[in-house]
C-alpha positions in Angstrom: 90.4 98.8 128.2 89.5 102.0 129.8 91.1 105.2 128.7 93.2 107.7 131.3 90.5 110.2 130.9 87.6 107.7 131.7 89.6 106.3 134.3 89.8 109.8 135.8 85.9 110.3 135.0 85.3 106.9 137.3 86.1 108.8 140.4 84.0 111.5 139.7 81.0 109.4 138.8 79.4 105.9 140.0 79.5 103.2 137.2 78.3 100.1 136.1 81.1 97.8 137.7 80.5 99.5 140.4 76.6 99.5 141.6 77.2 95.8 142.9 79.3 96.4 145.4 77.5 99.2 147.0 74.9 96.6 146.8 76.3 93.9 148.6 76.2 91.6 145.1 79.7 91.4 144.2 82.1 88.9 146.3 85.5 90.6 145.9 84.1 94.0 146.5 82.1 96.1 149.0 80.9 99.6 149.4 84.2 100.7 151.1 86.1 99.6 148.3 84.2 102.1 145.9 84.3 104.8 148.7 87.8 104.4 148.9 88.5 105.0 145.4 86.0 108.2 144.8 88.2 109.5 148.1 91.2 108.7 146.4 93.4 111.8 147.1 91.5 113.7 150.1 93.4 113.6 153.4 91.9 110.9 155.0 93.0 108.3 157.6 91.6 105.4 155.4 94.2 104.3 152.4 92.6 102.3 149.7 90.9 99.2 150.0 91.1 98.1 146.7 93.6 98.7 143.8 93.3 102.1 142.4 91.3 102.0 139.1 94.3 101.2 136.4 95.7 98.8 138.8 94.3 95.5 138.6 94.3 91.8 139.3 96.1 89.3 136.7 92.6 87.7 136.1 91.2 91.6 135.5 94.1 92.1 133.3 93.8 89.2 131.3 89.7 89.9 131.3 90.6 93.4 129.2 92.7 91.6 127.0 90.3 88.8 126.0 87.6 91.6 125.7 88.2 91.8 121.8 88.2 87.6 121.5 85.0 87.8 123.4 83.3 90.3 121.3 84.5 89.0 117.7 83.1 85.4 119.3 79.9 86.9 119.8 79.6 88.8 116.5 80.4 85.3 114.8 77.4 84.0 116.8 74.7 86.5 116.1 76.0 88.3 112.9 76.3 92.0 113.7 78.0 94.8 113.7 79.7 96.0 117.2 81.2 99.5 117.8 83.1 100.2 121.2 81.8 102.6 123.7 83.1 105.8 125.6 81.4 106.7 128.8 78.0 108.0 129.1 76.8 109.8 131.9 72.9 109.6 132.6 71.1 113.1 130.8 69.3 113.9 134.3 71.9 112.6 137.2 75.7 113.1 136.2 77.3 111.0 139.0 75.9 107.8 137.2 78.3 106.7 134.2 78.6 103.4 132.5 80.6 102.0 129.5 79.1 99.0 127.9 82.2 97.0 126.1 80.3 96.7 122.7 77.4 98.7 121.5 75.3 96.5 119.0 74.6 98.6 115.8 72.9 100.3 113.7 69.8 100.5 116.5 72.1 101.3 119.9 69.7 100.0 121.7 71.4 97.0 123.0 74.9 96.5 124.2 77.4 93.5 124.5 78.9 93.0 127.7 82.1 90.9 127.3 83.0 88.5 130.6 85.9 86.1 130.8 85.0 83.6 133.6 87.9 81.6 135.0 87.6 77.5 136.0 87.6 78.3 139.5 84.3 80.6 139.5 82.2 79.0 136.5 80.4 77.5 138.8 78.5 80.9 139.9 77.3 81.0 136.2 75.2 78.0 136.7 72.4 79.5 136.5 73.3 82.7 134.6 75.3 85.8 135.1 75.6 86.1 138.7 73.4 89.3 140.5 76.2 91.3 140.1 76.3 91.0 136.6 72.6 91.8 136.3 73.1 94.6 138.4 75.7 96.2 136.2 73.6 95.5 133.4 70.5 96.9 134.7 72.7 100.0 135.5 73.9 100.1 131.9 70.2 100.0 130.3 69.2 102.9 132.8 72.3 105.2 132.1 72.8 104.6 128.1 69.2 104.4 127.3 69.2 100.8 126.1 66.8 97.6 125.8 68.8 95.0 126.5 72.0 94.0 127.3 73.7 90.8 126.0 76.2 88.9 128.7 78.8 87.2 126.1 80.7 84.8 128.8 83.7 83.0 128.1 83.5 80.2 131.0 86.8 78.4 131.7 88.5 78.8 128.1 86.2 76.4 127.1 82.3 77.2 126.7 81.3 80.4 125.2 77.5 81.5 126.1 75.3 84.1 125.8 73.0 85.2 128.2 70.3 88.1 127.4 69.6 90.2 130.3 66.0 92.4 129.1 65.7 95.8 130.9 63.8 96.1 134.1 62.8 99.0 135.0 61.2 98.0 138.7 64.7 96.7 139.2 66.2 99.8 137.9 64.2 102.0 140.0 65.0 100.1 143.0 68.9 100.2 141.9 68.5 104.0 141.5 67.2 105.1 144.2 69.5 103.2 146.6 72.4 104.6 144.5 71.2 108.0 144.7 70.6 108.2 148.4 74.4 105.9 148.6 76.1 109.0 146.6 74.7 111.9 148.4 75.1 109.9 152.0 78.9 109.1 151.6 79.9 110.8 148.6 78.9 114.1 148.3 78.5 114.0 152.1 82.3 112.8 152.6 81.1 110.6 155.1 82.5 106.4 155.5 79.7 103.9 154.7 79.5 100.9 157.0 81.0 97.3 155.7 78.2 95.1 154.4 78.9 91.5 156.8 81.2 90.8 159.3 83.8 89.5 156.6 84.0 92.6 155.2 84.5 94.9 158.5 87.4 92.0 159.4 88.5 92.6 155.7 88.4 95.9 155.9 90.4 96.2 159.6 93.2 94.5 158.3 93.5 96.1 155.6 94.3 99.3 157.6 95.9 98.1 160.8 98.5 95.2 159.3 100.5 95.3 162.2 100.3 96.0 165.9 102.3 99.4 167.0 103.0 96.9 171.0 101.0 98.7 172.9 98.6 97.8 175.7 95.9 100.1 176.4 92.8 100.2 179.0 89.8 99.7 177.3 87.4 102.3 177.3 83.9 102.0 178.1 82.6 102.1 174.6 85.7 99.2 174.4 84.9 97.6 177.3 81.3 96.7 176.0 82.7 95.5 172.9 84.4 93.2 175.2 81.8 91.9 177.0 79.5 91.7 173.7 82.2 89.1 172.1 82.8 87.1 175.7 79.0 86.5 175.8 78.9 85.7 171.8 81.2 83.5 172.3 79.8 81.5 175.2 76.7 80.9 173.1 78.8 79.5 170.0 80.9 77.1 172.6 77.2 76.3 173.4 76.0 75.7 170.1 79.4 74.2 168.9 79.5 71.4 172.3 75.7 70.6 170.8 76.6 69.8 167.5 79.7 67.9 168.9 77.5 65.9 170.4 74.9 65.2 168.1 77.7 64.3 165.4 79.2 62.0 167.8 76.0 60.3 168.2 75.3 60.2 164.7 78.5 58.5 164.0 77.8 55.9 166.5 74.1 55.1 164.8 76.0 55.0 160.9 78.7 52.6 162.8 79.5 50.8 159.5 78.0 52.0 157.3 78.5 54.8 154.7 75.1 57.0 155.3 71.9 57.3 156.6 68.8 59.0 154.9 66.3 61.1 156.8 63.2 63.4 155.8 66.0 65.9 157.1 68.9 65.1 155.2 72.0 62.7 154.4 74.1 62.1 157.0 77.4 60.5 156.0 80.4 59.4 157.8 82.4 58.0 154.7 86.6 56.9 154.1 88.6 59.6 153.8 92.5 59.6 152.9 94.6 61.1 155.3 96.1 64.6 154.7 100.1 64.9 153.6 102.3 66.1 156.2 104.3 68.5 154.1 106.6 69.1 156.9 107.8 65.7 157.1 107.8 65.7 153.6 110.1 68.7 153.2 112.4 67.2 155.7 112.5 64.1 153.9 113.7 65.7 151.1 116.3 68.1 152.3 117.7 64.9 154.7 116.5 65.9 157.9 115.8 69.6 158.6 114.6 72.0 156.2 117.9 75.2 156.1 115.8 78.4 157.3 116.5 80.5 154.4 114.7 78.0 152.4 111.9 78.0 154.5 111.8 82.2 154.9 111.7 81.9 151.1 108.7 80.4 151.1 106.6 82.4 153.7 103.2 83.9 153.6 102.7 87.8 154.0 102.9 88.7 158.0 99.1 89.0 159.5 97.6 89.4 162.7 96.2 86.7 164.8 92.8 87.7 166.8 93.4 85.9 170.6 91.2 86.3 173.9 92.2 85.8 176.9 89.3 85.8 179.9 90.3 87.9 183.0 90.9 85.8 186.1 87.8 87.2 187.9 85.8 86.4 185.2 84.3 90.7 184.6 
């Protein structure tokens, strides 16, 4: 677990956990969320995007305190001796930092990173540590000076693996010059990187608009080709979506009884599948009828906002 002071050094400096969002790599994380936290405390319209660092998920939480299970696991595996880590900043560019859970002793020239992987998302360690994890890795061997960097992954409670990660420095060349041009862009020049994909801009939008203020404004012209940018958009996915509508519908008709067909293509399958539970009727069942309103408030879902389009009548 980080300390206060190294949690107060992370928003001064760019560290390992870090360099995979502002790489696109990590898939709860972009480059706004690190921006957001280095700008923590500046008078800016954009509030946090992410938890302040301190403030994390359940499954981050319980990550920290499996951290020492993880390492004594490891030691047991490859008999060693493990000594925990401050943070280091890199000797020639101070805004890069990292903290590698374990260092490996008496050489220090290979560190122990310590991941708890949860059921749901073992899958992404099929093949390895996911990029991300490489990445931070990578970023650990450039700042700390180190050879290699050993992933120790606890997958699902239930498998323990280690995966050695060797230092690359193409990679890390790569890594750090993208990084350094990313700090001194919208750092140290205070300026609001762009969201990686689409997902992330949406993300990112409702993050700081949650709810509508009622008004109904004129679009301005910037606006209005935005506008007309997502009418034609859209007219080429209804396109797209009527022609694979009717290619399914065809398909379905040539399977007719049976389960599949194979093609050079692909599997094309059009199999039994049990109908979904109507949990309405199923909470009305149960509470003889109707289902009281308090109970059902009770059990709501945070408010959100609901994108709809309607097409002027003259069609502009």
């Amino acid at each position: 677990m980080l300390t206060p002071t190294q949690l107060e050094q992370r928003t001064r400096t760019l560290g390992a956990s870090e360099i995979g969002s502002i790489m696109g790599a990590n898939p709860w994380a972009g480059p706004l969320d690190v921006w957001s936290r280095k700008r923590r405390g500046k008078n800016l319209d954009l509030p946090p995007v992410a938890p302040p660092d301190g403030q994390t998920s359940t499954a981050a939480a319980l990550g920290h305190e499996l951290e020492p299970v993880i390492a004594e696991l490891y030691r047991k595996a490859r008999p060693c001796e493990l000594a925990t880590s401050g943070t280091e900043s890199h000797p020639l560019h101070p805004w890069a930092s990292a903290t590698p859970d374990r260092i490996i002793l008496p050489s220090k020239t290979a560190a122990v990173e310590c991941k708890a992987v949860g059921g749901r998302m073992s899958y992404a360690w099929d093949n390895g540590p996911p990029d991300y994890v490489r990445l931070q890795c990578q970023w650990q061997m450039w700042v700390c000076a180190l050879d290699r960097v050993d992933v120790a992954a606890l997958l699902a409670s239930t498998r323990f693996e280690i995966y050695e990660v060797e230092r690359d420095d193409d990679q890390i060349r790569e890594v750090g010059e993208y990084a350094r041009y990313w700090w001194q862009e919208y750092i140290v020049g205070d300026r609001e990187p762009p969201a990686d994909s689409p997902a992330e801009a949406l993300r990112i939008a409702k993050k700081r608009y949650p709810a509508d203020d009622g008004e109904t404004a004129n679009a301005t012209v910037g606006e209005c080709a935005l506008v007309t940018r997502y009418v034609e958009a859209k007219a080429q996915a209804d396109e797209s979506k009527a022609a694979v509508d009717e290619a399914q519908a065809e398909l379905c008709a040539a399977i007719g009884a049976r389960k599949s067909l194979v093609s050079p293509a692909g599997k094309a399958s059009w199999s039994n599948a049990a109908g979904g539970i109507k949990w309405r009727a199923v909470a009305e069942e149960l509470s003889g009828g109707k289902v009281d309103p308090a109970i059902a408030n009770k059990h709501r879902g945070d408010p959100s906002r609901r994108f709809r389009f309607t097409k002027s009548k003259n069609g502009s």
